[in-house]
KELODO-986444 format. One line per 2 residues: number of its first residue (from 1); their letters; for each residue x, y, z of N, C-alpha, C, O. Coordinates in steps of 0.1 Angstrom, whole numbers, plus 5000, padded with zeros to 4 digits. Layout:
BEGIN
NUM	a	X:Y:Z:X:Y:Z:X:Y:Z:X:Y:Z; ...
//
This chain:
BEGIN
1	xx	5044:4923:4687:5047:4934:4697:5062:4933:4699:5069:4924:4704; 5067:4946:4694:5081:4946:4698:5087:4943:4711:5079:4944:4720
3	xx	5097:4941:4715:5105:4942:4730:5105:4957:4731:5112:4959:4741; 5103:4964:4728:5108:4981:4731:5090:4985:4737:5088:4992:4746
5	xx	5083:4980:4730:5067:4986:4735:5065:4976:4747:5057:4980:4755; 5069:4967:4750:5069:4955:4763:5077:4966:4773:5070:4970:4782
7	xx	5087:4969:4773:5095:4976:4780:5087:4988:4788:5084:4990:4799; 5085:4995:4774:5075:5007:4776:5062:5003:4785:5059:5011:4794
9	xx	5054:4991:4782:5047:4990:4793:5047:4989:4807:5038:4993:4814; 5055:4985:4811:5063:4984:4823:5068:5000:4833:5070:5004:4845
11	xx	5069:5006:4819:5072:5018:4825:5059:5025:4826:5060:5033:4835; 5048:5025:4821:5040:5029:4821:5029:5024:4833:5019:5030:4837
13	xx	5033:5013:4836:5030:5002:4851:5034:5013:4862:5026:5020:4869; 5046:5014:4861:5054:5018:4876:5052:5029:4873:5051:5034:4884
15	xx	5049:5041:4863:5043:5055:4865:5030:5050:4873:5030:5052:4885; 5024:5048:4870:5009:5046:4877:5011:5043:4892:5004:5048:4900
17	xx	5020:5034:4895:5020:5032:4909:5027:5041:4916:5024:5044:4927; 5036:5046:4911:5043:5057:4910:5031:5072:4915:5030:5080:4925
19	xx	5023:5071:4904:5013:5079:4907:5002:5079:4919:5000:5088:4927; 4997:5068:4920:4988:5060:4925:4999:5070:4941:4995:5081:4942
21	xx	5005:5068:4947:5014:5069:4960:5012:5081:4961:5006:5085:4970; 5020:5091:4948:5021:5108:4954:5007:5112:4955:5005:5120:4965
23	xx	4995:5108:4946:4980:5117:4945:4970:5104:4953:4958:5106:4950; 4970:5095:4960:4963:5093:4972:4967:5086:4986:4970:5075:4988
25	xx	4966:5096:4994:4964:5095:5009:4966:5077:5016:4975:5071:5021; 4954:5073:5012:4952:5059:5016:4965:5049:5008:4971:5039:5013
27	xx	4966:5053:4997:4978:5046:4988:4991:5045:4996:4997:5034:4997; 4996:5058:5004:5004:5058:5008:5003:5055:5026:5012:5056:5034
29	xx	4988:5049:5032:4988:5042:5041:4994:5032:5039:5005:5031:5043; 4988:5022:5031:4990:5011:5029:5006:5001:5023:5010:4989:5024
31	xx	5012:5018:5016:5026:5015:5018:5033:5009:5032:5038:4998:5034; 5031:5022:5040:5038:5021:5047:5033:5009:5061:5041:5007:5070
33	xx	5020:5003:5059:5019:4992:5066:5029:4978:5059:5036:4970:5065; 5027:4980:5046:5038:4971:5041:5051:4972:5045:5057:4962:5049
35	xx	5055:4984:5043:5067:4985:5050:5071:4980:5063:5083:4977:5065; 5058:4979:5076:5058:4975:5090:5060:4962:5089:5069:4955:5094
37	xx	5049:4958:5080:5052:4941:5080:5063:4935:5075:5068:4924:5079; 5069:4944:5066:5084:4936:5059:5092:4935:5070:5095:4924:5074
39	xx	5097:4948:5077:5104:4952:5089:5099:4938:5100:5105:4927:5101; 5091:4940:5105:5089:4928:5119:5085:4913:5112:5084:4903:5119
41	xx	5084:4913:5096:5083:4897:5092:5089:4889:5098:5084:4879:5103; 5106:4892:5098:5112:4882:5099:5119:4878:5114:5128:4869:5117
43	xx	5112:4889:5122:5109:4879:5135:5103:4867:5138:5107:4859:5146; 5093:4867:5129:5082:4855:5130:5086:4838:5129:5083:4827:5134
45	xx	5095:4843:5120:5103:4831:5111:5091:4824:5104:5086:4814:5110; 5087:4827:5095:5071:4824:5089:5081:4810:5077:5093:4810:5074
47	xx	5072:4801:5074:5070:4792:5066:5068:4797:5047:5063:4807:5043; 5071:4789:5041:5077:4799:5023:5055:4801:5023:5049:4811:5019
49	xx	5049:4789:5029:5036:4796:5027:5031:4804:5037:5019:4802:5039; 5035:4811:5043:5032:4820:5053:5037:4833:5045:5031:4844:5043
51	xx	5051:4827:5041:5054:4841:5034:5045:4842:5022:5038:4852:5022; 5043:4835:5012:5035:4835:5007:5022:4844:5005:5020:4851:4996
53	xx	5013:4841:5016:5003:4845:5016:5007:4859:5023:4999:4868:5018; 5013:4863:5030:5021:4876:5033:5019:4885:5017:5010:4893:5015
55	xx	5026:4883:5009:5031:4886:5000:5016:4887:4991:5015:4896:4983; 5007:4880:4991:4994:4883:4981:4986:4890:4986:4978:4898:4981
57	xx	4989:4888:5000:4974:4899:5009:4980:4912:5006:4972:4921:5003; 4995:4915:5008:5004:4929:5005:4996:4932:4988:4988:4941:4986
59	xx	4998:4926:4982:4994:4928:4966:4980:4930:4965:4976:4940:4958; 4972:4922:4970:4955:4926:4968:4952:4937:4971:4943:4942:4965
61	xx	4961:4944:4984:4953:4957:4991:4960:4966:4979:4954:4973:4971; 4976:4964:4980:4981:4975:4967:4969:4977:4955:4962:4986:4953
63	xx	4971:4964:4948:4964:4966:4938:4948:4970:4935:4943:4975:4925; 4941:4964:4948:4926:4974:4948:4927:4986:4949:4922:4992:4940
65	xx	4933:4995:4959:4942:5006:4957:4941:5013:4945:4934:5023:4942; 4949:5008:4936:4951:5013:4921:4937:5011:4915:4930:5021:4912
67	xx	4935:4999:4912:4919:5000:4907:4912:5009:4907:4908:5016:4898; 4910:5009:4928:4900:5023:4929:4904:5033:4922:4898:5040:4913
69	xx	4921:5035:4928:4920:5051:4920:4921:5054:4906:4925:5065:4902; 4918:5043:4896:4916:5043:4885:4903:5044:4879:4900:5050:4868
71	xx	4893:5036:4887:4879:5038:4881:4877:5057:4889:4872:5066:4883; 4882:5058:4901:4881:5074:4906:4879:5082:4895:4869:5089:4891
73	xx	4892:5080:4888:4903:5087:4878:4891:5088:4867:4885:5099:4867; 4887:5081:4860:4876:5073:4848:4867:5086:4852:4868:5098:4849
75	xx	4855:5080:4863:4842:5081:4871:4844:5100:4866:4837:5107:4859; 4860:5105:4875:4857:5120:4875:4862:5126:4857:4864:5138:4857
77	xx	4863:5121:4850:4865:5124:4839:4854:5121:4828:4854:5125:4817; 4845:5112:4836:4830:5109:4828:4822:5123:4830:4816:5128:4821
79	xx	4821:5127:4841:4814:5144:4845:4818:5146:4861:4822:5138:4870; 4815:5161:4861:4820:5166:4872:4807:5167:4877:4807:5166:4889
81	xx	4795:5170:4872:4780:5173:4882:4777:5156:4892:4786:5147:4893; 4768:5155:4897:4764:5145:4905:4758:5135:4896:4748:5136:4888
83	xx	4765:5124:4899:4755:5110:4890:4753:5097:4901:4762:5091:4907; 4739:5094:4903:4744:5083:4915:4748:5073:4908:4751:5062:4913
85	xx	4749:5073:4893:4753:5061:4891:4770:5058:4891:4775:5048:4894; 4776:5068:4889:4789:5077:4890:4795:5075:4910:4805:5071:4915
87	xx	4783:5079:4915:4788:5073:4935:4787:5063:4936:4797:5058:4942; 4778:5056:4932:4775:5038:4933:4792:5033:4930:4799:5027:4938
89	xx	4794:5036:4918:4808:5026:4911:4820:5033:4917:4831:5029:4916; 4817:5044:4924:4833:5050:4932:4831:5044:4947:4841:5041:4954
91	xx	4815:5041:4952:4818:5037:4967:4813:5017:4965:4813:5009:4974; 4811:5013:4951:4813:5001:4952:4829:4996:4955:4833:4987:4963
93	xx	4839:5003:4944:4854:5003:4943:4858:5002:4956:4863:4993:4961; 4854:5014:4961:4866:5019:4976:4857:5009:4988:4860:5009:5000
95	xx	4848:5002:4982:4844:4986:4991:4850:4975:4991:4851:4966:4999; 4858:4975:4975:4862:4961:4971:4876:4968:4984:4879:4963:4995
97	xx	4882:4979:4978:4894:4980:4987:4892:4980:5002:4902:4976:5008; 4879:4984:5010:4878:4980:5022:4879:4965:5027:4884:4961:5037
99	xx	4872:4957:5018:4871:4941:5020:4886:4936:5022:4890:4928:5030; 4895:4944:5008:4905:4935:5011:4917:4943:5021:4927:4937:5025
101	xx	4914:4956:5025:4920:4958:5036:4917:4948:5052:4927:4944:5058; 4901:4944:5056:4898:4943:5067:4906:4924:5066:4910:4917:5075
103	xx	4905:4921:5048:4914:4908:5052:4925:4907:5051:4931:4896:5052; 4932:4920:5050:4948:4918:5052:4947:4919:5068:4955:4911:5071
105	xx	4942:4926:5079:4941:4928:5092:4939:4910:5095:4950:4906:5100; 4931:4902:5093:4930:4889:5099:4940:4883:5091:4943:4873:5097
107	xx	4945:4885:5082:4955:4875:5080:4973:4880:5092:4981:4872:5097; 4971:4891:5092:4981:4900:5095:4979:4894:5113:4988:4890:5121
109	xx	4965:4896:5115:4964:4885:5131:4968:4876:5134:4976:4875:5144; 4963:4866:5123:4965:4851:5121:4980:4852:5119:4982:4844:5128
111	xx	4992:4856:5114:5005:4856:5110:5014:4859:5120:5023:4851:5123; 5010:4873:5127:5014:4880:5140:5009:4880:5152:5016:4887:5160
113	xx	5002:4876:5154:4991:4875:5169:5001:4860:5174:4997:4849:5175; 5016:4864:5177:5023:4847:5186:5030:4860:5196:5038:4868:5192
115	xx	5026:4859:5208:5026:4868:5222:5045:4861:5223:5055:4869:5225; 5046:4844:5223:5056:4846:5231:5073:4850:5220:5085:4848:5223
117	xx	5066:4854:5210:5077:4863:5204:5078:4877:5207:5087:4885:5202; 5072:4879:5212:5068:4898:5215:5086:4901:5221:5094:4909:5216
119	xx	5085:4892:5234:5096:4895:5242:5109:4892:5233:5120:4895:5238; 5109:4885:5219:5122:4884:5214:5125:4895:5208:5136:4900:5205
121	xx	5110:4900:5205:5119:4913:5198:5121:4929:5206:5125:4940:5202; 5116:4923:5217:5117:4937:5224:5127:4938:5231:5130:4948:5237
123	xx	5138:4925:5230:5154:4921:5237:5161:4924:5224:5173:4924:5226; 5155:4926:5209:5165:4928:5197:5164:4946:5197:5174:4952:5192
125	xx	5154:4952:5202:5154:4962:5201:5160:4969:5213:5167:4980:5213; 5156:4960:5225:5166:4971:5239:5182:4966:5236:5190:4971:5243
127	xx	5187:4957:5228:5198:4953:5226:5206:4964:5220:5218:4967:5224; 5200:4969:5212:5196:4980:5197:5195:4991:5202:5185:4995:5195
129	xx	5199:5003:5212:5191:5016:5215:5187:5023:5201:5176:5026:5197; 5201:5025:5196:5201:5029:5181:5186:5025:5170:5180:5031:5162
131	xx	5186:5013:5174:5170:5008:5158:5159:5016:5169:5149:5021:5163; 5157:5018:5185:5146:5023:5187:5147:5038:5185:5136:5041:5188
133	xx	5153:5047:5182:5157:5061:5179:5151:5061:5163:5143:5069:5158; 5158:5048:5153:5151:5050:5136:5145:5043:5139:5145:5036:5128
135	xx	5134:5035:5149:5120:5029:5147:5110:5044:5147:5105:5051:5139; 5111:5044:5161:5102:5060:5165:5106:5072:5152:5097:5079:5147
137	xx	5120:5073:5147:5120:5082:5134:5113:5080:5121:5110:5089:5113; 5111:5065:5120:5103:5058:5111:5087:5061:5113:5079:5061:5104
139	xx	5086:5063:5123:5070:5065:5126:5063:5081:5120:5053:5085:5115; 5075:5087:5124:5076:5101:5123:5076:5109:5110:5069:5119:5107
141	xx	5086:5102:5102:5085:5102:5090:5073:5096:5081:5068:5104:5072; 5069:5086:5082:5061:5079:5076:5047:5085:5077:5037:5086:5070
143	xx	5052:5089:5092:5030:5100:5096:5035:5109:5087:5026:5110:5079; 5043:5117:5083:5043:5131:5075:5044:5127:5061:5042:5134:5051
145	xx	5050:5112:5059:5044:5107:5043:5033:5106:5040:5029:5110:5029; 5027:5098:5049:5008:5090:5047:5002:5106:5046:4995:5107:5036
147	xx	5004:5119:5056:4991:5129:5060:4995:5141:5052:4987:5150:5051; 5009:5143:5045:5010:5155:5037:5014:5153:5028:5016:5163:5021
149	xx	5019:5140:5022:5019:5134:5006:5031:5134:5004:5039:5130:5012; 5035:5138:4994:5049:5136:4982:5050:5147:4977:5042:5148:4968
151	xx	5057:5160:4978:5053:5173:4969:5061:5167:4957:5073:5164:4958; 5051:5168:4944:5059:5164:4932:5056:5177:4920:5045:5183:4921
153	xx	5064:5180:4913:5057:5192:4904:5050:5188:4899:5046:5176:4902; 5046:5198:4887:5028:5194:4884:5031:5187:4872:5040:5193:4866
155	xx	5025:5175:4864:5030:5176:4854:5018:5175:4839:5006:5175:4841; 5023:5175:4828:5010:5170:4818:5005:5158:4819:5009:5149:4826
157	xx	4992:5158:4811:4986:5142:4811:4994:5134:4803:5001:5138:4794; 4994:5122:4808:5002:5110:4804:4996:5112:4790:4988:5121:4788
159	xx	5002:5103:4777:4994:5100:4762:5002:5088:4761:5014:5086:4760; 4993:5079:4762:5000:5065:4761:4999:5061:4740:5003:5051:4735
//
């Protein structure tokens, strides 16, 4: 295998996640809780295994994510009429991705649930008027990312 088709795969990686973001909803929840956690991580002052595990629970939800919307992708291109065998393997998927959302939430407890840091960062932020003006803008933005998508033009199907 050449270095030029290695390359290419890569690019064909980050289309997909790429994709995966603009055409589902939940994809781009999950962004932007990543984004929450990067932002308030390093109040925490977490440990290389704290970050660690930060960092795989972030990747499990992404990557079940993609999965689902890959077997989706598959499932609706096998037929468009009703097959339960066809609902079974789309609401088994979007299970594996609920499981590892509900354990990114307890880890995300377990990491962030320390009260007497609350008040350090709410003295970085009244320190800051300015970061509370692009925190709340960040909210604002991000709800009209997650609820009305990415308008991207339309394009052909990929041919790998």
């Amino acid at each position: 295998m050449g270095i030029g088709r290695f390359i290419k795969g890569f690019g064909y990686a980050f289309s997909g996640i790429v994709r995966c973001i603009c055409e589902e909803r939940n994809m781009r929840i999950h962004t932007v809780a990543v984004f929450y956690v990067l932002l308030f991580a390093p109040f925490f002052h977490f440990s290389a295994v704290e970050w660690a595990v930060l960092f795989l629970t972030m990747a499990l939800v992404l990557a079940a994510e993609c999965v689902n919307t890959a077997l989706e992708r598959l499932c609706d291109r096998v037929g468009k009429e009703f097959s339960p065998l066809i609902k079974a393997a789309k609401d088994i998927a979007a299970g594996a991705v609920l499981i590892c959302a509900v354990a990114a939430v307890c880890v995300a407890v377990c990491l962030f649930w320390r009260p007497e840091i609350f008040p350090e960062i709410a003295a970085w932020f009244s320190e800051r008027p300015l970061s509370i003006l692009a925190l709340a803008l960040s909210v604002v933005c991000l709800f009209l990312y997650c609820f009305l998508g990415i308008p991207v033009p339309h394009r052909r199907e990929d041919k790998h």
